[in-house]
MARBA-3410 file (N, C-alpha, C, O; in Angstrom, 1 decimal):
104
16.0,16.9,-13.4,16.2,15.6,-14.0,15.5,15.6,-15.3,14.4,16.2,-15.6 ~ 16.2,14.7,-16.1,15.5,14.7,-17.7,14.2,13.8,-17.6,14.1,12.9,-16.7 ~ 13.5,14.1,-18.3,12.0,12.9,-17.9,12.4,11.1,-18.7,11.6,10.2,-18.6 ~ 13.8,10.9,-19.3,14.6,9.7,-19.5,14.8,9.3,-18.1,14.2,8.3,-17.6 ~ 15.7,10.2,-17.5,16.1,9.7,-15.8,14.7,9.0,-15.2,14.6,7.9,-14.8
14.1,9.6,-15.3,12.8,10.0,-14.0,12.3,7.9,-14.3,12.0,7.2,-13.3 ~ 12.4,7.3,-15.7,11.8,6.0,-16.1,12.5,5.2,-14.7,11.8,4.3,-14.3 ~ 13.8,5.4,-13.9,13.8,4.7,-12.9,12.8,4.3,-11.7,12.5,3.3,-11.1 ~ 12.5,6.0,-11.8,11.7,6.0,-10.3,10.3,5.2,-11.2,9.7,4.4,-10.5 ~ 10.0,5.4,-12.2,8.8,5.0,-12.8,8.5,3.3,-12.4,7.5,2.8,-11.9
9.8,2.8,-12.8,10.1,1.0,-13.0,9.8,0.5,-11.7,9.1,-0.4,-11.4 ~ 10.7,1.5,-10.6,10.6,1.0,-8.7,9.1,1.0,-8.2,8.4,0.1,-7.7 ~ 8.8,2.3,-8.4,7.3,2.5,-8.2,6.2,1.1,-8.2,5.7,0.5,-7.2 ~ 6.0,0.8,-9.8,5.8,-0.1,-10.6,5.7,-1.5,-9.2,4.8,-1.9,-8.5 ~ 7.3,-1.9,-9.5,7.9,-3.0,-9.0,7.1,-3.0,-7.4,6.2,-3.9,-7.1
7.4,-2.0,-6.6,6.7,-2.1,-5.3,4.7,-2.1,-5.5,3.9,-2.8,-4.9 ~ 4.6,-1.4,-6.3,3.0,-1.6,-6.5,2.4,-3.5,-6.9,1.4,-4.2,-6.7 ~ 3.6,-3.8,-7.5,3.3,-5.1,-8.1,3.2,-6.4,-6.6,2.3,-7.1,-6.2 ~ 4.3,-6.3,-6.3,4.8,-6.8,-4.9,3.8,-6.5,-3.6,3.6,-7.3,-2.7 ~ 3.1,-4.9,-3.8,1.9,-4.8,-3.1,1.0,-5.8,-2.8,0.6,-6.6,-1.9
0.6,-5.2,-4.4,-0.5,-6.1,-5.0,-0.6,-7.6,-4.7,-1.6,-8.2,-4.4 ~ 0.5,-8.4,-4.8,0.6,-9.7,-4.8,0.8,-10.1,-2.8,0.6,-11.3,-2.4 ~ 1.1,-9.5,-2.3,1.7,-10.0,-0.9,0.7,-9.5,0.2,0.8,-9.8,1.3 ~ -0.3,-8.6,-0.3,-1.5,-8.2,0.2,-2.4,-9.5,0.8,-2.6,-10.0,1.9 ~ -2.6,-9.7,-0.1,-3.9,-11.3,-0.2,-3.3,-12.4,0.2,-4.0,-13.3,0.8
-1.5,-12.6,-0.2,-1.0,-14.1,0.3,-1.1,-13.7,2.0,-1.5,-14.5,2.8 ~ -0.8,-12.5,2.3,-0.3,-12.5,4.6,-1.7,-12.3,5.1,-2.0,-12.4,6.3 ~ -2.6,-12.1,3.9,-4.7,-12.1,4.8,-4.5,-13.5,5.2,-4.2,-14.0,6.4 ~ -4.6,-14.4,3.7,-4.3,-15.4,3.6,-4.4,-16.8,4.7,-5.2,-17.7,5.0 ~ -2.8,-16.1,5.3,-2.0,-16.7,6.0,-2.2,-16.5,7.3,-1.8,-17.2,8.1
-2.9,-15.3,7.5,-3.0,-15.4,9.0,-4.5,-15.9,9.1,-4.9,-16.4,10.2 ~ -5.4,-15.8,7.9,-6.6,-16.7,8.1,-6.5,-18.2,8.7,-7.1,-18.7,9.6 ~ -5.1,-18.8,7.7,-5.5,-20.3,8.3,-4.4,-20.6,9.6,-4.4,-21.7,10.1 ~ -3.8,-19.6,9.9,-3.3,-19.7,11.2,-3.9,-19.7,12.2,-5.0,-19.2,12.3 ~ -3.1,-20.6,13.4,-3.6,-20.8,14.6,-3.7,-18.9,15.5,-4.0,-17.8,15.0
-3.4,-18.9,16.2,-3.6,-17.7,17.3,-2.3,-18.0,17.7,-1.6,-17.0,17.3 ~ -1.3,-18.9,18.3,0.0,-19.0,18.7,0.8,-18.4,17.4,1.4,-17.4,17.6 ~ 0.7,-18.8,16.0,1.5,-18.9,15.0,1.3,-17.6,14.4,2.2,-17.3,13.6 ~ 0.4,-16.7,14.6,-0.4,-15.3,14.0,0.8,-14.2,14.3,1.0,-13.2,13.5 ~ 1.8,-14.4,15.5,2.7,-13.4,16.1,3.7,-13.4,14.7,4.1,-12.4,14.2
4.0,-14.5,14.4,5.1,-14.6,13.0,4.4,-14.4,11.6,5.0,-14.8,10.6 ~ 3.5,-13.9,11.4,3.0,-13.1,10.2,2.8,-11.8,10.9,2.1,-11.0,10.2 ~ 3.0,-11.6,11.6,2.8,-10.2,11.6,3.9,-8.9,10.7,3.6,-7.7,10.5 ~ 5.0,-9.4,10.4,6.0,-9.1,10.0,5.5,-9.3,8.4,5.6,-8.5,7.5 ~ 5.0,-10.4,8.2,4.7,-10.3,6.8,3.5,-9.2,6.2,3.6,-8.5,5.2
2.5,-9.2,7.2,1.7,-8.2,6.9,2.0,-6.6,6.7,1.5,-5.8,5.9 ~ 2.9,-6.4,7.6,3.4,-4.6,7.7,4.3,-4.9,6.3,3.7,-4.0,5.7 ~ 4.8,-5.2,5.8,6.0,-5.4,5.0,5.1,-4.3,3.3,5.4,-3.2,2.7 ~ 4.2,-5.1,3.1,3.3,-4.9,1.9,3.1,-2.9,1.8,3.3,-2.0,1.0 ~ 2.5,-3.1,3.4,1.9,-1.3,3.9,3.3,-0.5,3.7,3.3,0.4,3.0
4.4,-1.0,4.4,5.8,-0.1,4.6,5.9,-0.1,3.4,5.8,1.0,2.9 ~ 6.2,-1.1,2.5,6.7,-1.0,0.8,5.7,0.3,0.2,6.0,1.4,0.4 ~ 4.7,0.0,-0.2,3.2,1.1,-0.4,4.1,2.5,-0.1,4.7,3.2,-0.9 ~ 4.0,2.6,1.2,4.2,4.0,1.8,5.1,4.6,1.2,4.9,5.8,0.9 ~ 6.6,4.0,1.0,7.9,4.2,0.7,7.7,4.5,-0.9,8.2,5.5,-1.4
6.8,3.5,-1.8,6.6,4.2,-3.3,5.7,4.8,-3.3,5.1,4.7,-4.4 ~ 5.2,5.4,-2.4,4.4,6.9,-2.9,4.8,8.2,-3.2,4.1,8.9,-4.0 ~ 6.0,8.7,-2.7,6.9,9.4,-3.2,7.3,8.8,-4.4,6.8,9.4,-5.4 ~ 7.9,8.0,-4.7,8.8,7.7,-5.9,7.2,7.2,-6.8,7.5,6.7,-7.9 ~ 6.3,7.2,-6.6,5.3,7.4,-7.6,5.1,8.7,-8.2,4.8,9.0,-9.4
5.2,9.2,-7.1,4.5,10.9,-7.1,6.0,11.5,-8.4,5.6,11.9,-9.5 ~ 7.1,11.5,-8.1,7.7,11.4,-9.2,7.7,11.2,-10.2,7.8,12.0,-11.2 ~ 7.5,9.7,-10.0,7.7,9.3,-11.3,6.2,10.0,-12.8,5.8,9.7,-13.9 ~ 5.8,11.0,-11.9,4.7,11.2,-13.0,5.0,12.3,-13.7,4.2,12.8,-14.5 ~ 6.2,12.8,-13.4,6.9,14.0,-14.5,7.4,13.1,-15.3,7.8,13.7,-16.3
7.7,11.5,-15.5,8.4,11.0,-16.6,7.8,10.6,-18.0,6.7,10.9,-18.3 ~ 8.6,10.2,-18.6,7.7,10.0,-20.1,7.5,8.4,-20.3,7.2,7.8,-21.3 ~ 7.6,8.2,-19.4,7.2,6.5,-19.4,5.6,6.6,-19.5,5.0,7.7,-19.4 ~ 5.0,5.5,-19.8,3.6,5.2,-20.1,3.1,5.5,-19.1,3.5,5.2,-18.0 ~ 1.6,6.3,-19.5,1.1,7.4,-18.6,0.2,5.9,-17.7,0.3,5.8,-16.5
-0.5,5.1,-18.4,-1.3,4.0,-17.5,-0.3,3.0,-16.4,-0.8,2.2,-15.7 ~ 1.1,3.1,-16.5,1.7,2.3,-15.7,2.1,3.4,-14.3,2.0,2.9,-13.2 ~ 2.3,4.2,-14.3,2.4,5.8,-13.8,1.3,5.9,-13.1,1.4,6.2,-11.9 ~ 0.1,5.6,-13.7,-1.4,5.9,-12.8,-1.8,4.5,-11.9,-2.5,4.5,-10.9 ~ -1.1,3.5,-12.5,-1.7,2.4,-11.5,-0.8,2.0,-10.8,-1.1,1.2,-9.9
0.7,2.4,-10.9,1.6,2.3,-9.8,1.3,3.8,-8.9,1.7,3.4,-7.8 ~ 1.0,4.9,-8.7,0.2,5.7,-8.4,-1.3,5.3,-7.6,-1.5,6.0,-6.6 ~ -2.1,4.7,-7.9,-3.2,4.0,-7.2,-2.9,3.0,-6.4,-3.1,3.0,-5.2 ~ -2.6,2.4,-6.9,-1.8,0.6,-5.7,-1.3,1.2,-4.7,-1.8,1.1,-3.6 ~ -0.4,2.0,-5.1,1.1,2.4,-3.7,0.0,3.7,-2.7,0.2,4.0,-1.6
-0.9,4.0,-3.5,-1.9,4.7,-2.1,-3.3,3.8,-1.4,-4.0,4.2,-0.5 ~ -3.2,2.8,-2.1,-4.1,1.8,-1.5,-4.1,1.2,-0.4,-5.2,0.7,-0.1 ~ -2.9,1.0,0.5,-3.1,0.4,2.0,-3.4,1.4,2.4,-4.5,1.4,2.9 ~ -2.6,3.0,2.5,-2.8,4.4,3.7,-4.1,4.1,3.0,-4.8,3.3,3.7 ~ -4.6,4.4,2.3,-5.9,4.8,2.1,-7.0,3.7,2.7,-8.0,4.3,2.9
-7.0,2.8,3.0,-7.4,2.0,3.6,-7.5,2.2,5.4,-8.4,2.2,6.2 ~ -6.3,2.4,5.4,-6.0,2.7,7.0,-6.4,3.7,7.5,-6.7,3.7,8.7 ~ -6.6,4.9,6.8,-7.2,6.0,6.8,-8.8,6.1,7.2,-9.5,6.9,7.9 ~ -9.1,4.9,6.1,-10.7,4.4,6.3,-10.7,4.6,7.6,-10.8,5.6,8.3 ~ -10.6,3.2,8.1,-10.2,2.6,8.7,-10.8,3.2,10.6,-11.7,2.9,11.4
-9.5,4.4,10.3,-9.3,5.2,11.6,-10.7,6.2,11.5,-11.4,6.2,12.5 ~ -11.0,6.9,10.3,-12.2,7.7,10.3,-13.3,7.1,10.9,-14.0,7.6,11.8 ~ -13.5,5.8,10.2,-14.5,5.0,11.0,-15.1,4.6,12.2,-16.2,4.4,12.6 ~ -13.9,4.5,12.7,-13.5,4.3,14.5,-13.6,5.6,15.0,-14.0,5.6,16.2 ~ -13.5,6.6,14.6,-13.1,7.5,15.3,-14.8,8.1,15.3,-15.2,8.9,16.1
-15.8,7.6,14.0,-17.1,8.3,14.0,-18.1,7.1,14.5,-19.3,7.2,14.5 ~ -17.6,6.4,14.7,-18.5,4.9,15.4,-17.8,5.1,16.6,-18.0,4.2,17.4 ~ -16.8,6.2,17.2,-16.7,6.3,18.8,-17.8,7.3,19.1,-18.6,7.1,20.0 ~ -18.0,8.7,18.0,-18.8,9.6,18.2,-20.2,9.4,18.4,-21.1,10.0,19.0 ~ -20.4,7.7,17.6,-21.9,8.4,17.8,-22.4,6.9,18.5,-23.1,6.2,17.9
-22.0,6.8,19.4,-22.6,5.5,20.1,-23.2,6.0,21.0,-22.5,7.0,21.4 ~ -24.3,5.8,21.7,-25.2,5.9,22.7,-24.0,5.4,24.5,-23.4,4.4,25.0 ~ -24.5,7.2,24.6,-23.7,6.9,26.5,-24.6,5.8,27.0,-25.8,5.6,26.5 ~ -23.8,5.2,28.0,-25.2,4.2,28.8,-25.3,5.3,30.1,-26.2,5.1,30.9
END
């Protein structure tokens, strides 16, 4: 592909990192001032942001052969690895706070 083509994957990338970014903080948000009954129906809102993320990380990873502007490329590129990377924390942490707890 010509690096003209590639400005698509550049623009979607982009678009899902934006959409990340913004729908992250509104479903914390939302399940903050929810009750515990009502929490089951954001749950769907919450995965939504991580699934979008995951899906433009390939089409990030692309889009960096294009000739689109190198700082929109790097931070649609950072965003769209920012939930896994999180979740990743996440599991390491658990997994070294199982290691090192004191047997009873």
């Amino acid at each position: 592909m010509v690096g003209e083509n590639l400005k698509i994957f550049t623009k979607i990338s982009f678009i899902i990192a934006l959409l990340t970014i913004t729908l992250i903080p509104i479903s914390v948000f939302l399940i903050f001032i929810t009750s515990e009954e009502v929490e089951a129906v954001f749950e769907g809102l919450v995965m939504l942001p991580v699934v979008l993320s995951v899906l433009g990380i390939p089409l990030s990873m692309i889009s960096m052969f294009s000739s689109e502007n190198l700082v929109k490329r790097i931070f649609a590129l950072i965003i769209n690895f920012l939930p896994l990377t999180v979740i990743v924390y996440m599991f390491i942490m658990e997994i070294i706070n199982e290691f090192t707890k004191t047997a009873p």
